[in-house]
C-alpha positions, -999 to 999 in steps of 0.1 A, spaced: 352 -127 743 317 -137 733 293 -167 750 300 -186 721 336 -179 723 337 -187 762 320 -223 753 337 -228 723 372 -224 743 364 -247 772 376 -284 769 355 -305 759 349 -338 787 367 -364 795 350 -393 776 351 -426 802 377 -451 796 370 -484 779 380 -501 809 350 -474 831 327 -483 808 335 -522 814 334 -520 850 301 -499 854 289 -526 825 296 -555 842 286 -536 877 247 -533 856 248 -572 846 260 -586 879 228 -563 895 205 -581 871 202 -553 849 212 -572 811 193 -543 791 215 -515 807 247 -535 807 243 -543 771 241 -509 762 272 -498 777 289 -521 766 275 -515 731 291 -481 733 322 -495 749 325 -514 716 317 -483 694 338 -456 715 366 -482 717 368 -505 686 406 -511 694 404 -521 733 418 -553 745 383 -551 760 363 -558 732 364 -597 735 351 -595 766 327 -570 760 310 -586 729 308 -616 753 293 -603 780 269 -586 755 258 -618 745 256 -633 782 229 -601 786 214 -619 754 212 -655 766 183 -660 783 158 -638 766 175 -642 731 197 -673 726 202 -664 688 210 -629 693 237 -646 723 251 -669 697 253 -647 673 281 -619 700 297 -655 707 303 -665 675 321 -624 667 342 -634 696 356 -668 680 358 -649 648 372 -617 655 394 -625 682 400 -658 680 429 -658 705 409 -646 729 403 -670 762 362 -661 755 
């Protein structure tokens, strides 16, 4: 077996769970870090579109938002009421 072969066989990684990503997320926002916890989050919404999470997420994304960008905060609020309107968010 070739390099190639060698790498090509090996599994791939574990990608992080939605719910990792949420916790380490939230972990960044509570630590005052918004820009960091937005990003993850971001991906958490990307990597996971079908998560229970995603409320939440798109929430928090626009708590990271609401102090240095109140329209871009309003605007993640009002996805949540839209898209997942049963949502306690």
């Amino acid at each position: 077996m070739t390099s190639a072969e060698a790498l090509r066989s090996r599994a791939a990684p574990a990608s992080p769970s939605a719910q990792q990503m949420y916790d380490a997320s939230l972990q960044q926002l509570r630590k005052g870090s918004g820009a960091t916890a937005r990003t993850g989050l971001q991906e958490l919404v990307q990597a996971h579109p079908e998560s229970e999470l995603i409320p939440d997420a798109l929430y928090f994304i626009g708590q990271s938002y609401a102090s240095s960008a109140p329209d871009s905060a309003s605007a993640y609020y009002q996805r949540v009421v839209q898209d997942h309107p049963r949502s306690p968010r």
